[in-house]
N, C-alpha and C positions, 0 to 999 in steps of 0.2 A: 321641597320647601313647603311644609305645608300648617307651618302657624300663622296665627290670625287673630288679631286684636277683641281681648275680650272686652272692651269697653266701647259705648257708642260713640266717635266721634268725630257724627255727623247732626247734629240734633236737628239745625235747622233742615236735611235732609228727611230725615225722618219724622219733624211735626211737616213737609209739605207731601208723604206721603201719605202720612196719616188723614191728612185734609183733603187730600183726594179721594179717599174711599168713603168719609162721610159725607162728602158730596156725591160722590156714588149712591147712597144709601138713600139721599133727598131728591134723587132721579138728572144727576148730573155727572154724566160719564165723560172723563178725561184718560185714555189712555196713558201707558207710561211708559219709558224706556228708558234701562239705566245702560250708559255705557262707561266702559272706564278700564284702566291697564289691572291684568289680574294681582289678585290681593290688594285692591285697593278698597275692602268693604263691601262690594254687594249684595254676597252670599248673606251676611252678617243683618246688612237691613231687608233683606227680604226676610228673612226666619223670623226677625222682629216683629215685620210688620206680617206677618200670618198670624200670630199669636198675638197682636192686639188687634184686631180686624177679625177672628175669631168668631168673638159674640156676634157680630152684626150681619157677617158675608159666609158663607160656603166657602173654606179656601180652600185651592187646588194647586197647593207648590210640585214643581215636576221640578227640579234639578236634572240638567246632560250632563253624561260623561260619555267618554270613547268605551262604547258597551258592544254586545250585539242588538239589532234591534225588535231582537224577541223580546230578551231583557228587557230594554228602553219602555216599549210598551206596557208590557205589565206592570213596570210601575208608575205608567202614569192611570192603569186602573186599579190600583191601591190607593194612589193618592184621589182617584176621584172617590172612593168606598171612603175612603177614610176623613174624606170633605164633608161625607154624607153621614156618617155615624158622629162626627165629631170630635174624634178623636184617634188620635195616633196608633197602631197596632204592628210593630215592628215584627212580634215574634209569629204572628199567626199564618199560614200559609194563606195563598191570594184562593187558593181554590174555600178554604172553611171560610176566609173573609167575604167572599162571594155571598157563599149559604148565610151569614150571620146578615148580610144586610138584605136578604131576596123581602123578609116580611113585611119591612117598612121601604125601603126603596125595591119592588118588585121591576119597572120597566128599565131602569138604570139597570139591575144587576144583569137583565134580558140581553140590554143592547152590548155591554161589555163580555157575556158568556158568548154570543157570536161572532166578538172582534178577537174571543181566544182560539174559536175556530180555525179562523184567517189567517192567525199567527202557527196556530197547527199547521198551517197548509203549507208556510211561507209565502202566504201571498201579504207582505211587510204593509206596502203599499197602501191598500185597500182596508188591511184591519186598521191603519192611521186613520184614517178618515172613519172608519167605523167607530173607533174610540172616540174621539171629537165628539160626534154624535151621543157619547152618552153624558156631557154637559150640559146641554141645553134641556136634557130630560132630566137631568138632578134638579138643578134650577128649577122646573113646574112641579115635580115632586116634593121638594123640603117647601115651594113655597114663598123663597128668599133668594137676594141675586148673588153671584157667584165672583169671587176672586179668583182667576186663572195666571199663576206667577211661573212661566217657563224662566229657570234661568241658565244661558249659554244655549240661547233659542240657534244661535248658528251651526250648532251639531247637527239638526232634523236633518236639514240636505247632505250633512257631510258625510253621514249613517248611513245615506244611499236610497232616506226616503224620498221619492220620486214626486215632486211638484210639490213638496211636503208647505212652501211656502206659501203657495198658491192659495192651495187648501187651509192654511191657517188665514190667510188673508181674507178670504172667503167671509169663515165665520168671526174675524174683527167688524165684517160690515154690515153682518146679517144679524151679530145676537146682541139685540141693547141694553138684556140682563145678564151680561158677564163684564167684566173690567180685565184686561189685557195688561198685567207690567212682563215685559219682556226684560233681558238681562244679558251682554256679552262683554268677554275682556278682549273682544277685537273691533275697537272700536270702528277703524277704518271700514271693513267690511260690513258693521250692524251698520252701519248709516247709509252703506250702497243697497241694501237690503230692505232699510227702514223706507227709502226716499223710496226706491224701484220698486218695489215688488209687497210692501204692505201699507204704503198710503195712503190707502183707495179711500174712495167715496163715504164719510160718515166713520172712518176707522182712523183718523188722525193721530198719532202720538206725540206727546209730548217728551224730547229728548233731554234727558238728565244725566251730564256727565259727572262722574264720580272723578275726581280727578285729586287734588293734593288737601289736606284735612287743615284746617285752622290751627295754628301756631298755639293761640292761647286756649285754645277747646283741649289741642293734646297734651301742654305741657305739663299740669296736674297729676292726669294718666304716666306719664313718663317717671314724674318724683315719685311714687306711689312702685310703678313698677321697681325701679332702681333702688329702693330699702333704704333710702337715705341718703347713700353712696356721697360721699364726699365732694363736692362741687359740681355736686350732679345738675343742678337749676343752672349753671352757667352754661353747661353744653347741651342741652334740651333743644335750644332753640338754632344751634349748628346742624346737630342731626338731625331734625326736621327740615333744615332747608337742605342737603347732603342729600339725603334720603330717599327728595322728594316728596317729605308728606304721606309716603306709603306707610298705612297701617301693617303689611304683612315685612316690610323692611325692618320698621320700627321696632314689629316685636320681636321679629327675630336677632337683631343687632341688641335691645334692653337683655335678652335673656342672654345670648356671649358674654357682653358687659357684667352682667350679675355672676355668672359662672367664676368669670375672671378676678372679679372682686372678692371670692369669696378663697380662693386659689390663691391668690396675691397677698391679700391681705386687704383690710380698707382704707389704712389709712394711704394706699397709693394714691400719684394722682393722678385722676381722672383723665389727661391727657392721655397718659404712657397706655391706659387700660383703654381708650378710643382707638390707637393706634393699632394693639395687639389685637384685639374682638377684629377689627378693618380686614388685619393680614388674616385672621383664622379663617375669615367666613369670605371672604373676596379674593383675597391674595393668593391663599390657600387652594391650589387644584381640588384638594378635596372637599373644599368649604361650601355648603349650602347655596350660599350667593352666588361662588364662581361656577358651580355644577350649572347652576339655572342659566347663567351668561350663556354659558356654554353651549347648552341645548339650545339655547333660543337661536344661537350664529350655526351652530351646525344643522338645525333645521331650514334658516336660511340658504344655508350653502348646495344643500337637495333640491331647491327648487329652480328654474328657468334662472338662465344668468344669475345664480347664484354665488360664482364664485366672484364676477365681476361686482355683485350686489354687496359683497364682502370688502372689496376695493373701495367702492363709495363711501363705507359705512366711516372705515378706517381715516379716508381722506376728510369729512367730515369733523370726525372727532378731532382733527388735527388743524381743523379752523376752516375750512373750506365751507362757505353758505350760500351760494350760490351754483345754481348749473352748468353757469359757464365756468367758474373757479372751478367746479369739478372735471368737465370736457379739460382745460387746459393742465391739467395734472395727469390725467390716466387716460385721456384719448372720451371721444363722443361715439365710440362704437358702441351700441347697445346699451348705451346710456340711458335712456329713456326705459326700457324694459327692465333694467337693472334698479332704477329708484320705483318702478309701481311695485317691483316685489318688496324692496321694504318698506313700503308704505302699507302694502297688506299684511304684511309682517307685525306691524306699529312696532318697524322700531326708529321710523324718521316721522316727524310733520313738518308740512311743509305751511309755511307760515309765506303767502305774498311769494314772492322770488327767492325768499331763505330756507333752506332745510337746515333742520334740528334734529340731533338726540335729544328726545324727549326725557328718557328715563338716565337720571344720574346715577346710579349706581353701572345700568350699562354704558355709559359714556364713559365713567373712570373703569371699567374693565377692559375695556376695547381700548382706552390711551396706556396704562401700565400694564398691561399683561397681553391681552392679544397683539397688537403693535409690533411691540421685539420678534413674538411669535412669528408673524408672517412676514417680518421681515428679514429673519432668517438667523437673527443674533442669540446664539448659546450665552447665557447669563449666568453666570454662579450664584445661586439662590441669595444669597446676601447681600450682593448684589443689587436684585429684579425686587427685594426685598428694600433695600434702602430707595432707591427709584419711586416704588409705591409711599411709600412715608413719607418723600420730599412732594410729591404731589398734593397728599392731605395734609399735609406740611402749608405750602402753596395756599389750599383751601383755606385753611382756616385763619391763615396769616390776612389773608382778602374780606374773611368774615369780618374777623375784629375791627378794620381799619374800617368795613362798610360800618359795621355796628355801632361805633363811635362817632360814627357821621349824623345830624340833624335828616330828617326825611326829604326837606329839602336840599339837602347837599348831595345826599344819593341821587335825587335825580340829574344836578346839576353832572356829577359826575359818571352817570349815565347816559347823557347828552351829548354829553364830549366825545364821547366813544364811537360815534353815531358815524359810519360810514360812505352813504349815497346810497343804503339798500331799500331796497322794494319788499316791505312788510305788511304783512295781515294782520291788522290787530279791532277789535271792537268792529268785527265784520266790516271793517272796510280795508282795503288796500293802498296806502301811501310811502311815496318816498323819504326817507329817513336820513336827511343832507348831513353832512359833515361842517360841523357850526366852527365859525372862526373865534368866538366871543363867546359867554354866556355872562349876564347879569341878573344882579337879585336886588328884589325889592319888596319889602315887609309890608303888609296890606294890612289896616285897623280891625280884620275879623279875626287877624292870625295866619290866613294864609301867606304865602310867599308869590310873589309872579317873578316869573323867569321872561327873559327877555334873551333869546338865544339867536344871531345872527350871524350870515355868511353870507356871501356877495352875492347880493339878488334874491334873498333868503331870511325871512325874517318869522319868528314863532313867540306867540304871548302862550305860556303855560301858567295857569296856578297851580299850586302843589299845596292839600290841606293834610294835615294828619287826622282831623277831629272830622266827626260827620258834615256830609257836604248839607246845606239849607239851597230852597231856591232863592235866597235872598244873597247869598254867596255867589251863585251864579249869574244873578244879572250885575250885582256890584265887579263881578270878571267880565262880563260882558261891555259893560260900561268903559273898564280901564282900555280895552280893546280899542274902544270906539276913539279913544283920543289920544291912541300913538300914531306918530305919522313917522315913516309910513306905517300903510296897515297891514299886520301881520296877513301871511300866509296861513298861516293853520294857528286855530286857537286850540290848545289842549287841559282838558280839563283832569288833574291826575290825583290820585288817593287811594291811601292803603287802603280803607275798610268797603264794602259793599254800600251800593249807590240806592237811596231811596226811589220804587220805580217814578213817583211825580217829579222828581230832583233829573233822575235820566233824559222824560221827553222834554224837560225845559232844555236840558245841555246839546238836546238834538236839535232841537227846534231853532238854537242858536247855531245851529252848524258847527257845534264842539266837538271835536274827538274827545271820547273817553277812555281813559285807561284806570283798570281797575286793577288788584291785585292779581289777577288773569294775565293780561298784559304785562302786568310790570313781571310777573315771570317770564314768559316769552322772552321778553326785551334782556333778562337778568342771563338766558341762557345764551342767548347771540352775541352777546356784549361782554359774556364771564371772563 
């Protein structure tokens, strides 16, 4: 599965990287780390951002893959040669690339011909850190400070470099003319890495998750891809939420979609042609999407309690969110061993006391196709077929019904759902009661307050669709202060992204925030 969204759509991602490197350039060093599930765009704005960053930095993209680490090497001293000439040189050998840059970068090309040594030797090790070393000397040679973008930095140790993190943490803290963005699609793991082992002293990163793409940033992209397609604008904004907002989903599922249409005819409609692209590419053993499901559970199943990490997964998808609902279904033997490997995995988060599938498309693979699988039932393809269709069936029958709902009604009807779990959301962790009531009541700015109660249990919520003001928030704060009794938790809730002065007012009032982060989380545990 290896397409990938040609359009950028992440902007404001990419103007806050951009804004970090000319702060860079003005003697203002922020590190960066982008984390987020693969094909979700990283690759995409790092290449971006090397080519506008260009004129101003030395940039030194290293991309990992599963290589040998001789390979590995040598092209992270191509990419350092080619930081230092300025340009790309795909066809030329590293050995003439050497010779073409000795005239103008003489000590760099010095330091990199005896980290080829090293790698002659196999001694891996050693020429890593040799290589490093000719960084810091490019940097005093051109002149100008240095872009260093490793992306799928978690490969170094996995290649067998030895202390390889050490070492690169080293120079995070030592060189304050290079800028560090790192890049992994394992999230779980880059952030025990991030926290443990490169946080040091003066080398701080800033962690940027890449995670689901803006509804109205993609839907344009999507009409444009799909050539018109027939009622294509009405289901834009299903497959994005489906999806998940994956760009590498997206474009894979727009190009079936087009295939089909084009196979079918166009005046089909667009339902029947969701439905069929779903079974080709998901449904389908052979299909792209269920290929990937696939590897990703039988990689799981190779490692430590991994068959039992397979039982959890399963149980999960089947509604189970908590640890003990899991222990009381399949037993608490190796329980605990069992949820850290899919947690390393990323294919659960665990939110508070709830675990999650994160990724929808592996949650509906694991409920209509793995499921029957392991539970032993021979299905006649038409079957295991019609099963999958009534699911996205299901799905979209719950879109619509939400879609026609007022913003405030969704959450009203999001509330109700609300079980007595223990949830993580807007870094804190709270109980999420089971409300006997909920009421509404229309506030003079537009908002709505919810007034949601159960016995011993009372919650003021505003719910705004339109940008929150701090003047919105003390006029909530206010209505707070003269119910009696007084709420338990005030929560302050909205689709669009929170102005940071609007946040520390909502904090400073002891408001929980939920923002559309949240209210996904909440959308997955409550679907």
């Amino acid at each position: 599965m290896t397409a990938t969204a040609p359009a950028n759509l992440r902007p404001a991602l990419a103007a806050h990287l951009d804004q970090r490197v000319a702060a860079f350039t003005e003697g203002f060093r922020q590190n960066l780390a982008l984390i987020g599930p693969e094909g979700g765009g990283k690759t995409f704005q790092l290449e971006r951002l090397q080519r506008a960053a260009a004129p101003k930095v030395a940039c030194i993209y290293w991309p990992l893959f599963r290589e040998g680490r001789g390979s590995l090497l040598r092209r992270l001293h191509r990419a350092v040669l080619e930081a230092g000439l300025g340009q790309r040189v795909t066809t030329q050998a590293l050995d003439d690339l050497l010779e073409r840059a000795e005239p103008s970068l003489p000590r760099t090309a010095a330091v990199l011909r005896s980290a080829q040594d090293l790698i002659a030797r196999r001694l891996y090790a050693e020429a890593f850190v040799r290589s490093l070393e000719g960084i810091p000397v490019l940097t005093q040679e051109l002149g100008r400070p240095t872009l260093f973008i490793v992306d799928e930095f978690l490969f170094l140790e996995q290649l067998g470099l030895t202390h390889a993190y050490h070492e690169l943490g080293k120079r995070v803290m030592t060189w304050p003319g290079t800028l560090f963005v790192l890049a992994s699609s394992s999230p779980y793991r880059a952030r025990l890495i991030l926290r443990e082992r490169l946080q040091l002293l003066f080398g701080q990163f800033e962690l940027l998750v890449v995670d689901t793409v803006d509804a109205s940033t993609v839907a344009p992209w999507m009409h444009r891809e799909l050539r018109g397609l027939r009622g294509s604008r009405g289901i834009s904004p299903f497959l994005v939420r489906w999806l998940g907002g994956s760009p590498r989903y997206l474009t894979v599922f727009l190009k079936r979609l087009n295939e089909l249409g084009t196979l079918r005819g166009r005046p089909r409609s667009i339902d029947a042609l969701v439905q069929e692209a779903a079974w080709d590419l998901l449904g389908n053993a052979d299909g792209p999407l269920a290929q990937w499901c696939c590897a990703r559970i039988d990689e799981v199943a190779r490692a430590r309690q991994g068959s039992r990490a397979v039982d959890c997964l399963l149980q999960i998808a089947r509604g189970a969110r908590t640890t003990t609902d899991l222990g009381e279904r399949i037993g608490r033997g190796g329980l605990t061993a069992a949820m850290e490997t899919l947690l390393e995995y990323d294919l659960v988060q665990r939110r508070g006391a709830c675990w999650v599938i994160a990724d929808p498309i592996q949650r509906c693979w694991i409920t209509t196709i793995l499921a029957p699988q392991r539970a032993g039932l021979v299905r006649d393809p038409s079957a295991l077929r019609a099963d999958f269709e009534r699911y996205l069936t299901d799905l979209w029958d719950d879109w619509m019904r939400t879609s026609q709902l007022s913003f405030p009604e969704q959450v009203v009807r999001l509330l109700g759902r609300f079980a007595d779990d223990t949830v993580a959301l807007d870094a804190k962790t709270g109980r999420l009661p089971r409300f006997d009531r909920i009421t509404t009541q229309q506030a003079d700015d537009g908002s709505a307050y919810l007034l949601a109660e159960s016995e011993g249990r009372r919650w003021c919520c505003a719910v705004q669709d339109a940008p929150v003001t701090e003047q919105a928030v003390s006029r909530f704060e206010a209505f707070c202060r003269d119910q009696q009794p007084r709420p338990a938790r005030k929560v302050l809730i909205t689709r669009g992204e929170l102005d940071e002065a609007v946040r520390v007012l909502a904090k400073a009032k002891s408001m929980w925030v939920w923002e559309p982060e949240e209210l996904q989380v909440l959308s997955e545990l409550y679907a």
